[in-house]
C-alpha positions as CSV (number, residue, x, y, z in Angstrom):
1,X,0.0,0.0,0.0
2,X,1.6,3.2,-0.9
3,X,2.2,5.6,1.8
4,X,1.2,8.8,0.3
5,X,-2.9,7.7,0.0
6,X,-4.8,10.6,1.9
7,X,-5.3,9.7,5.3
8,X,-9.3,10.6,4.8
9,X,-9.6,7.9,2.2
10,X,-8.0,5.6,4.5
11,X,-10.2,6.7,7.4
12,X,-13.4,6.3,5.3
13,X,-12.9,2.5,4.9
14,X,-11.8,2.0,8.7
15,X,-14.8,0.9,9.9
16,X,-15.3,-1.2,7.3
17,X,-12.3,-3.0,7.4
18,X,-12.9,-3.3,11.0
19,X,-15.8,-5.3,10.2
20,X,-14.4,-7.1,7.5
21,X,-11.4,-8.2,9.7
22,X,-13.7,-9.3,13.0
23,X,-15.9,-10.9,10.4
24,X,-13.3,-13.3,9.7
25,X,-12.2,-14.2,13.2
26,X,-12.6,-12.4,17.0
27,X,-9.8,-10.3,17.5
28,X,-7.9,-7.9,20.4
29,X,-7.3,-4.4,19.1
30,X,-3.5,-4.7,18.7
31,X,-4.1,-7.5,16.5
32,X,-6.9,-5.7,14.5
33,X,-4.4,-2.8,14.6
34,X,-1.1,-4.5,12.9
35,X,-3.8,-6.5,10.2
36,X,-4.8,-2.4,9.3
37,X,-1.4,-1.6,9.6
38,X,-0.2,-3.9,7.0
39,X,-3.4,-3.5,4.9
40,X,-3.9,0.0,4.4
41,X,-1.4,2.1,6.3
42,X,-3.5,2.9,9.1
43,X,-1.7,3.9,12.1
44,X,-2.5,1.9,15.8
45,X,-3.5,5.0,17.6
46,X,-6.2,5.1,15.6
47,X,-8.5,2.2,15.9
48,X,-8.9,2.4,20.0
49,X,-11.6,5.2,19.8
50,X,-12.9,3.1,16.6
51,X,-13.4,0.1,18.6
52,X,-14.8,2.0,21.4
53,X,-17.5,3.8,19.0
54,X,-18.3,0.1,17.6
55,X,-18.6,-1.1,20.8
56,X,-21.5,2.1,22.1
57,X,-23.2,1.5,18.8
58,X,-23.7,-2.3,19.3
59,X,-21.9,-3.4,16.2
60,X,-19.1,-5.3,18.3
61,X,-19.1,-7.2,22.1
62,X,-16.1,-7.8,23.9
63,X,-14.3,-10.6,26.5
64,X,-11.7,-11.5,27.9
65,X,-9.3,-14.3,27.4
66,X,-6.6,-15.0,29.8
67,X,-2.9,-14.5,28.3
68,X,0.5,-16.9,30.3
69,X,2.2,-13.7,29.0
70,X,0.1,-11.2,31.3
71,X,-3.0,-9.8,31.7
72,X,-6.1,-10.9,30.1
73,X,-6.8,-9.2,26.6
74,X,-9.7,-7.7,25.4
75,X,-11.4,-9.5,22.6
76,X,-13.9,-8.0,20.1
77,X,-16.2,-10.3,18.1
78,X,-18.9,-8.9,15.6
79,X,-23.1,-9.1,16.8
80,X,-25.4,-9.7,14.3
81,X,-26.3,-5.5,14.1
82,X,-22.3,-5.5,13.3
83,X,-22.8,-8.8,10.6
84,X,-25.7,-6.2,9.0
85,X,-23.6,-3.2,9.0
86,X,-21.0,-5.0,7.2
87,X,-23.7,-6.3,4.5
88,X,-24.9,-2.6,3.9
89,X,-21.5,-1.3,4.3
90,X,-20.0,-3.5,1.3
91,X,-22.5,-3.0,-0.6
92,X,-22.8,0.7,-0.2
93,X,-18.4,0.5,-0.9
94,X,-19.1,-1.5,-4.0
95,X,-21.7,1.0,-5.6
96,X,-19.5,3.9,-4.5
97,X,-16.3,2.5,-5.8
98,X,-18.0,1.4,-9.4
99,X,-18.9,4.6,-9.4
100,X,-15.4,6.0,-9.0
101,X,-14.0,3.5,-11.3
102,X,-16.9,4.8,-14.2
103,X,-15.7,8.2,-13.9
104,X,-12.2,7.6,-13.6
105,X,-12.6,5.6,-16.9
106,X,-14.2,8.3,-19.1
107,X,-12.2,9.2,-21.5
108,X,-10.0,12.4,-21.6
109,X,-11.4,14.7,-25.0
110,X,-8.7,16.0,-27.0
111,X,-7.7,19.9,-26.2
112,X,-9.6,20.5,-29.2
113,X,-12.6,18.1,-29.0
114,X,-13.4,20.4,-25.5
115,X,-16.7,22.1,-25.7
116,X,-16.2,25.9,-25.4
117,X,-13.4,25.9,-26.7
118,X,-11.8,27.4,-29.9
119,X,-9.0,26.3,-32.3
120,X,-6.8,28.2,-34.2
């Protein structure tokens, strides 16, 4: 993943890829953190008020597992309003980013084939 994408393109599919990730398997925040990290760049600090948020809105429930290397950790797993989120969220991603794709496809006119203006 380059490094110079926008940060507010990145944090426009967090939650998303929050979801995505936690759909495939529970996870701790560190963990869900480093998967970001490696996917799209996204930096740790960012996904602690994220989980937080998902927690408060019901799309994610927590426990705890018990770790031989310290304390427990903090484990998030999707709930079936955060199973639904994800459904709409992809799908609302996929429209959106066809979208994007059909106007990034249109072709450039010619300098002279551009309405208003004039040759010589």
């Amino acid at each position: 993943m380059p490094e110079h994408i926008d940060t507010q393109l990145k944090k426009g599919v967090l939650t998303l890829c929050v979801l995505a990730l936690l759909n495939r398997r529970d996870g701790y925040a560190y963990d869900i953190a480093a998967d970001l990290s490696k996917a799209i760049g996204m930096g740790e600090g960012t996904i602690y008020p994220l989980m937080r948020r998902m927690q408060t809105d019901g799309l994610v429930e927590t426990y705890l597992v018990e770790s031989a290397a310290g304390p427990s950790r903090k484990y998030y797993r999707l709930t079936a309003a955060g199973r639904r989120a994800l459904e709409a969220q992809t799908a609302e991603w996929r429209t959106f980013a066809d979208a994007v794709e059909a106007v990034l496809a249109e072709p450039v006119p010619a300098p002279a084939e551009t309405k208003g203006e004039l040759t010589t």
